[in-house]
N, C-alpha and C positions, 0 to 999 in steps of 0.2 A: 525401286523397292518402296512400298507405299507405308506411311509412319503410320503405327499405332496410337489410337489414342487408351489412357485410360480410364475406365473409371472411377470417380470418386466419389465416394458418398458422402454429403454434406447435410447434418441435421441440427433442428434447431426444435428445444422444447424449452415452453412457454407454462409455466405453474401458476396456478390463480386463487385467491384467497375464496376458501369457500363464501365466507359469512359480506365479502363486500364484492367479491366478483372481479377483484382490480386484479392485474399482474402481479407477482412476487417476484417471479424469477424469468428470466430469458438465459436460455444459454447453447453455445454455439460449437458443434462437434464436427470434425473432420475424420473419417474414420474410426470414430471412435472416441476418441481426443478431443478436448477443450480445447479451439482453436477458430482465429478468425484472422482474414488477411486483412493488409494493413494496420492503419491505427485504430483500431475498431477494437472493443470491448466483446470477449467470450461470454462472460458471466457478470450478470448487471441481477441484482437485487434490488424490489422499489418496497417502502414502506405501503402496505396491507391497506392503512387506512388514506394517506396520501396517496398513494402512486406516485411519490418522489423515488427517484434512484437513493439508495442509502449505501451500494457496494457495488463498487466497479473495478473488475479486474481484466487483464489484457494478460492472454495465453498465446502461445504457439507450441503447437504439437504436445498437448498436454503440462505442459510448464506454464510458471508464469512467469510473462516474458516483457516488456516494455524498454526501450534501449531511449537514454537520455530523457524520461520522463517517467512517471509511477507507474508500477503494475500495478498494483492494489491502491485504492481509492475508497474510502469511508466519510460520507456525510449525512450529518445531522437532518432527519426530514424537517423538523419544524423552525431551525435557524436558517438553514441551506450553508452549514459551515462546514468545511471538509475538515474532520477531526485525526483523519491519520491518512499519510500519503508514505507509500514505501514503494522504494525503487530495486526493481528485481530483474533480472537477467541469465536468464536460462533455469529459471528454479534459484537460482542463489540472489538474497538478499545483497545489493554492490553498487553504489556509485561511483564514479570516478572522477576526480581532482580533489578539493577542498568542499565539500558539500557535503549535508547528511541525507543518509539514505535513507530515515526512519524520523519523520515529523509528526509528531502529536500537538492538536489544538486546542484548545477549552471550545469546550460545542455551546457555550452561550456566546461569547465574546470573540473568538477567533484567535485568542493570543497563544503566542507560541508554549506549552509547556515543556517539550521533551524535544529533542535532538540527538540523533545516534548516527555515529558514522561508521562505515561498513567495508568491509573489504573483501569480496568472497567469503561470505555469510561470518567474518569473524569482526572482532569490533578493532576499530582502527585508526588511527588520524594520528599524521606526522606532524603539522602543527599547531595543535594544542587538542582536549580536551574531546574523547571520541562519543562521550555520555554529556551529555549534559541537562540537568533539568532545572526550567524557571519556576519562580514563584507566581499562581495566577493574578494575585491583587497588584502585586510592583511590577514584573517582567524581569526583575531581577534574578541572575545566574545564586541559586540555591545548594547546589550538588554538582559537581563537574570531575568526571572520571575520566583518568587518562589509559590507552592502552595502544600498543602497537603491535600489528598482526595476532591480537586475539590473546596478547599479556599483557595484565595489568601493570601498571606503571608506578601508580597515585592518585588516588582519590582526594577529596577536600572533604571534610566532613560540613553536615547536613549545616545550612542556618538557622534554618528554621525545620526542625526534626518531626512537628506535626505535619507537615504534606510530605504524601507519600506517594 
């Protein structure tokens, strides 16, 4: 008996800024669906006037997918600093062990401001602090919220109440 093959339609549309002519967008569909095999990037945004990447996300079958590394990727065109890195797993925001899933950058300098730890898109960390945001001038822990499985626990009040 002779196997079937079949087919699949694979397409890829590519958006261009009128006024410079560069790429904006690249994005990658499997029937339909935002999807691309391997570790390969669906859907890449570049900035207009650079044509740097500024947003880079990894889907499968219409989700956003990336197992042990971000789906979603956000960088700064004119520093080239990645200002938010979130790690995603079938559509649900989730990393697993000790690590946060939700990293925010200062896009001048690179330092860390935000930290959030994840668990099946609810907020979460066994040991310590599943929120936590720094100060960008010192690196100092400013606000640090605790929750496990997506209940608050305790928060610390702000040190500094003007960054928000």
């Amino acid at each position: 008996m002779a196997n079937k093959l079949e087919k699949t339609e694979l397409t890829v549309e590519v958006e261009f800024d009128p006024a410079t002519k560069n790429v904006v967008s690249e994005r990658f569909f499997l029937e339909g669906q935002l999807h691309r095999e391997g570790d390969l990037p669906a859907w890449i945004k570049y900035d207009a006037a650079t044509g740097k990447p500024i947003e880079i996300r990894f889907y499968k079958h219409g989700k956003l997918h990336r197992p042990r590394k971000p789906a979603l990727i956000e960088i700064d065109p004119e520093t080239d600093v990645i200002v938010k890195e979130q790690f995603i797993i079938h559509g649900v925001t989730h990393r697993d062990g000790d690590y946060p899933a939700i990293i925010v950058r200062d896009r001048r300098t690179g330092t860390t401001l935000a930290e959030t730890y994840m668990v099946e898109n609810m907020w979460h960390r066994k040991s310590g602090p599943a929120k936590i945001y720094y100060d960008p001038e010192t690196g100092k822990v400013y606000q640090q919220t605790y929750f496990h499985y997506g209940q608050q626990r305790r928060a610390s009040k702000p040190k500094n109440p003007e960054i928000n």
